[in-house]
C-alpha positions as CSV (number, residue, x, y, z in Angstrom):
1,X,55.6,-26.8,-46.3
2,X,55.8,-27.1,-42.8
3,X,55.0,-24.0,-40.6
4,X,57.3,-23.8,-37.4
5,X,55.7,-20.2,-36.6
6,X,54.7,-20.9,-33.0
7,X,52.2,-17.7,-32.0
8,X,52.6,-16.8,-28.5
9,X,49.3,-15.3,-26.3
10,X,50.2,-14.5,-23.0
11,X,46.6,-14.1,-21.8
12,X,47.7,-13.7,-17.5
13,X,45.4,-14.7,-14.9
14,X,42.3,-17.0,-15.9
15,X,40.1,-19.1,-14.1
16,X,40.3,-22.7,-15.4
17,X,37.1,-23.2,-17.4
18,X,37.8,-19.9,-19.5
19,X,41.3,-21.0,-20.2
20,X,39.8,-25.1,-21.4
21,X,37.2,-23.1,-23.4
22,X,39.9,-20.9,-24.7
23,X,42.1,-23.6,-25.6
24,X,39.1,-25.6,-27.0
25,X,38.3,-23.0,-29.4
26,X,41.8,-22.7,-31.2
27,X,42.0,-26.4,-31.3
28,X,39.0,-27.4,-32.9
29,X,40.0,-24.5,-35.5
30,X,43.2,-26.1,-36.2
31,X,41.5,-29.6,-37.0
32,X,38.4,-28.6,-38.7
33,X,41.7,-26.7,-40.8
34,X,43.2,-29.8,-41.1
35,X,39.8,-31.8,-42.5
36,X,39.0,-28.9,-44.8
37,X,42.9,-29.2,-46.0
38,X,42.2,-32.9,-46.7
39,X,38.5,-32.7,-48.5
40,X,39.4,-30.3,-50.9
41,X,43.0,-30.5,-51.3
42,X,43.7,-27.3,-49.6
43,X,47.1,-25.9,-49.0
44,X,46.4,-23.3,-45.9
45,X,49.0,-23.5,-43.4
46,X,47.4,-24.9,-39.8
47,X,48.3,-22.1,-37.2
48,X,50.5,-23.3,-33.9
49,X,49.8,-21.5,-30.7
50,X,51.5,-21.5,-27.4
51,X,49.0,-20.0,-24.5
52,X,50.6,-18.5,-21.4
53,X,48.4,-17.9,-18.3
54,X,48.5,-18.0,-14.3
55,X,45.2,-20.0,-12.7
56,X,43.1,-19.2,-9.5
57,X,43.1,-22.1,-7.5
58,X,42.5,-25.3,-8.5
59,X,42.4,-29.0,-8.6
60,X,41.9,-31.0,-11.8
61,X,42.0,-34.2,-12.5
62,X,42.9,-36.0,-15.7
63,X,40.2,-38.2,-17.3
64,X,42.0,-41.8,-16.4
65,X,42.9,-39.8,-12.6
66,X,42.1,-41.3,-9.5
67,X,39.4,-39.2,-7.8
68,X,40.3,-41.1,-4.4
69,X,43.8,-38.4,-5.0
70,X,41.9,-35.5,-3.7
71,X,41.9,-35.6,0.1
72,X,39.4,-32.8,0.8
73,X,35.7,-33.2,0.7
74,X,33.3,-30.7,-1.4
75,X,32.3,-28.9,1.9
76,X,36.4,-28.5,2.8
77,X,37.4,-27.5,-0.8
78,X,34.6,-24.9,-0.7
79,X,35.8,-23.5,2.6
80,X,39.7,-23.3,1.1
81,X,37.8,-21.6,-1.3
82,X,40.0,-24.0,-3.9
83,X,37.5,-25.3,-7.3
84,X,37.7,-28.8,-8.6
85,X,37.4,-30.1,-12.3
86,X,37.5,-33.2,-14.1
87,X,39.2,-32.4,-17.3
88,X,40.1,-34.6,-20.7
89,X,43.7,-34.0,-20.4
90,X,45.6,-37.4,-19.6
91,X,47.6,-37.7,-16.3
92,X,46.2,-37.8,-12.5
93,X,45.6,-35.0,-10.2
94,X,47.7,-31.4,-9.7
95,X,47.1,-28.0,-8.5
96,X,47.3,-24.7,-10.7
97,X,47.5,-21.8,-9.0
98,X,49.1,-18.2,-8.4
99,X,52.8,-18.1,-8.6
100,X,52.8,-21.3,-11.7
101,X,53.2,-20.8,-15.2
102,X,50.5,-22.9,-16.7
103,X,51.7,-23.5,-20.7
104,X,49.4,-24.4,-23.0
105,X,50.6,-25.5,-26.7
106,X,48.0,-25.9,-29.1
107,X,49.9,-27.5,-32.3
108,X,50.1,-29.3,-35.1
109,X,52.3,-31.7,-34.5
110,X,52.3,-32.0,-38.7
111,X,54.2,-29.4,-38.9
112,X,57.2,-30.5,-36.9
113,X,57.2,-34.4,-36.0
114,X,53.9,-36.9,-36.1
115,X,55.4,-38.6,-32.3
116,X,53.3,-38.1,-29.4
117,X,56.2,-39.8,-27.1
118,X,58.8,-37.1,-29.0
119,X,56.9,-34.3,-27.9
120,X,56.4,-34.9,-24.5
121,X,60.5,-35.9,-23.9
122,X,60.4,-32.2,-26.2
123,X,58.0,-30.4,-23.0
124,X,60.3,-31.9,-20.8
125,X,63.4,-31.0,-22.4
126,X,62.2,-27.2,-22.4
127,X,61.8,-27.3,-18.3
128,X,65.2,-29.1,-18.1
129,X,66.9,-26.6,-19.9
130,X,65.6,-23.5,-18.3
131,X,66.2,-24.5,-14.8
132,X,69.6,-25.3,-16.0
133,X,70.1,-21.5,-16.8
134,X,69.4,-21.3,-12.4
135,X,72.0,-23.9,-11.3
136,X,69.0,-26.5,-10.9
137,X,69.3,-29.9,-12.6
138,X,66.3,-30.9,-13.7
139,X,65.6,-34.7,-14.8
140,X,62.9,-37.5,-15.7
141,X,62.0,-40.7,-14.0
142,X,61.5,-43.6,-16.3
143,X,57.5,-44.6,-16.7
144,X,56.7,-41.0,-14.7
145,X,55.9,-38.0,-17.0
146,X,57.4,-34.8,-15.3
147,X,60.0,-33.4,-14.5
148,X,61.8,-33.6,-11.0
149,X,64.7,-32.1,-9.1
150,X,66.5,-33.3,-5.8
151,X,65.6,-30.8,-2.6
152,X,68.5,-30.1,-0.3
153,X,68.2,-33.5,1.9
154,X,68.6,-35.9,-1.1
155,X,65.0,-35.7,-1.6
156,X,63.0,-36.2,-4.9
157,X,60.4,-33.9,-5.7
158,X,58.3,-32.6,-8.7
159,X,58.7,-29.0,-9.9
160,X,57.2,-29.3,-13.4
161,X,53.9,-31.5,-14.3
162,X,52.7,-32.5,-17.7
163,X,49.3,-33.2,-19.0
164,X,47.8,-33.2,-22.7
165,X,45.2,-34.3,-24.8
166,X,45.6,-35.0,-29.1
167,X,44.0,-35.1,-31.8
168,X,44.6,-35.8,-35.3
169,X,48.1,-34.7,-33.8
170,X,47.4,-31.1,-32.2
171,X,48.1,-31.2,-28.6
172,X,46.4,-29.2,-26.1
173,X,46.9,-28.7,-22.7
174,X,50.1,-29.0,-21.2
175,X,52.3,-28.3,-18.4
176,X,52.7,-26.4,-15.4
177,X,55.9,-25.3,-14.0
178,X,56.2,-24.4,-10.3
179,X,57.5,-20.8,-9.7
180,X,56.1,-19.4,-6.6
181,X,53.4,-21.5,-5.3
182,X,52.3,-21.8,-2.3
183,X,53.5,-25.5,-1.4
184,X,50.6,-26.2,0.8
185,X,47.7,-26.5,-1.7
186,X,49.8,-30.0,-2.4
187,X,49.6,-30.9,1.0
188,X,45.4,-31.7,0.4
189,X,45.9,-33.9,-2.5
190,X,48.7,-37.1,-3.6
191,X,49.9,-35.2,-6.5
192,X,49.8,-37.0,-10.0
193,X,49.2,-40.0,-7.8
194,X,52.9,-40.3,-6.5
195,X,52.9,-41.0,-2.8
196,X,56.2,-41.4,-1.9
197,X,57.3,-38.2,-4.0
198,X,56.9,-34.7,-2.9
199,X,56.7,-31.3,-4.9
200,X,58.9,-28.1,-4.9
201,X,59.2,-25.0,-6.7
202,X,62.0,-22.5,-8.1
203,X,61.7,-19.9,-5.2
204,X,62.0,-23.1,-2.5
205,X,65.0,-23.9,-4.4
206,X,66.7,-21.0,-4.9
207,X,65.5,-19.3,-1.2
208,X,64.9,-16.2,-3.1
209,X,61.8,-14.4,-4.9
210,X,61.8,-15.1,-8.6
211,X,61.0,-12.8,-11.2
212,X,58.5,-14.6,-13.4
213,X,58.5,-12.5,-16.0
214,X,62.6,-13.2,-16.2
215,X,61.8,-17.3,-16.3
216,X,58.9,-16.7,-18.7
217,X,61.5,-14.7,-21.1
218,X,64.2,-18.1,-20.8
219,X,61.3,-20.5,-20.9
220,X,60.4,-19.2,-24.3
221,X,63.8,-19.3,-25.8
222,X,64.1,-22.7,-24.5
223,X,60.9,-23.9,-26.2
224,X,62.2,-22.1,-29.3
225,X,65.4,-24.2,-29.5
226,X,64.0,-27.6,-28.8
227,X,61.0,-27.2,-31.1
228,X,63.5,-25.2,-34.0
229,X,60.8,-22.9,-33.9
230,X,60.4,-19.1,-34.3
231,X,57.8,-17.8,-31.0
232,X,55.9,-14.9,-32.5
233,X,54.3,-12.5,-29.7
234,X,50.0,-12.5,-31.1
235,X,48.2,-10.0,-29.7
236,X,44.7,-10.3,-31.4
């Protein structure tokens, strides 16, 4: 029996290493699940998490990223007062920040389709669909993992990046979707390695202030309908 219970921790602001060790954590307890499952025949349900949180900033770098992406030196990212990690997540080099919601699913891909390609075109579907519910259209470029909007001159530019990691098919990491940002953090790095792209966010677009809590609320039902999944609020 497949378990589409999706358990939803909204754990607000975290510093980057507490929110990898966090993640860490759950996911090695869903495979070490999985392997006991396997050993011994079990029949326990693997749990499927989706972590909500907003980052202090920083720059991280995926593990096949180009390090050559980060304009700043170590003396000039201190100064910003910006950190810097290398991370096992796949993709190139983006910002987290205040004003992003950073979205971390943790799941057992088991228990809803074994298709690593499926599930990101899934992430991205979930972005598409809840900027759709603010007038914006949001779409994908072939060979480019993200999603991407057109600014008012024609412009392409990325509101939404995607990163992950798997294992024995639970994901971790994720995406992070551009609310209120300050746009200049970009400005000291060639995001995900695009250089002839830039990046934008849902307040830029709209020329108003967004309520987040609002765009968490559709983001959720958005994740729930392309997954077919029930998100359960976990408080523990």
């Amino acid at each position: 029996m497949k378990n589409k219970k999706i358990l939803l921790r909204d754990i607000g602001k975290s510093s980057i290493l507490d929110s990898w060790s966090y993640q860490e954590d759950i996911f090695k307890k869903i495979i070490n699940q999985k392997i006991q499952n396997r050993l011994i025949n079990n029949k326990i349900e693997t749990k499927n998490y989706l972590i909500i949180t907003e980052h202090d900033p920083v720059y991280t770098i995926g593990k096949s990223g180009n390090t050559s992406n980060l304009l700043l030196s170590k003396n000039e990212l201190k100064k910003k007062g910006i950190d810097y990690l290398k991370t096992n997540r796949g993709g190139d080099i983006t910002f987290h920040g205040p004003g992003q919601i950073m979205g971390y699913p943790i799941i057992d891909l088991d228990n809803f389709f074994t298709d690593i390609n499926m599930y990101l075109r899934k992430l991205e579907e979930v972005i598409i669909n809840t900027l759709n519910v603010y007038d914006i259209e949001g779409f994908t470029i072939k060979g480019e993992t993200g999603v991407w909007v057109k600014d008012f001159d024609g412009s392409t530019k990325k509101i939404c990046a995607f990163g992950i990691r798997a294992s024995r098919w639970v994901t971790m990491h994720g995406f992070c979707l551009n609310i209120c940002p300050e746009l200049d953090y970009f400005k000291y790095i060639i995001p995900c390695g695009i250089k002839d792209k830039g990046v934008t966010s849902l307040r830029e677009l709209k020329k108003n202030d967004i309520d987040m809590d609002k765009v968490k609320s559709i983001l959720f039902q958005k994740f729930e309908e392309s997954f077919e999944a029930n998100l359960i609020v976990d408080t523990n």
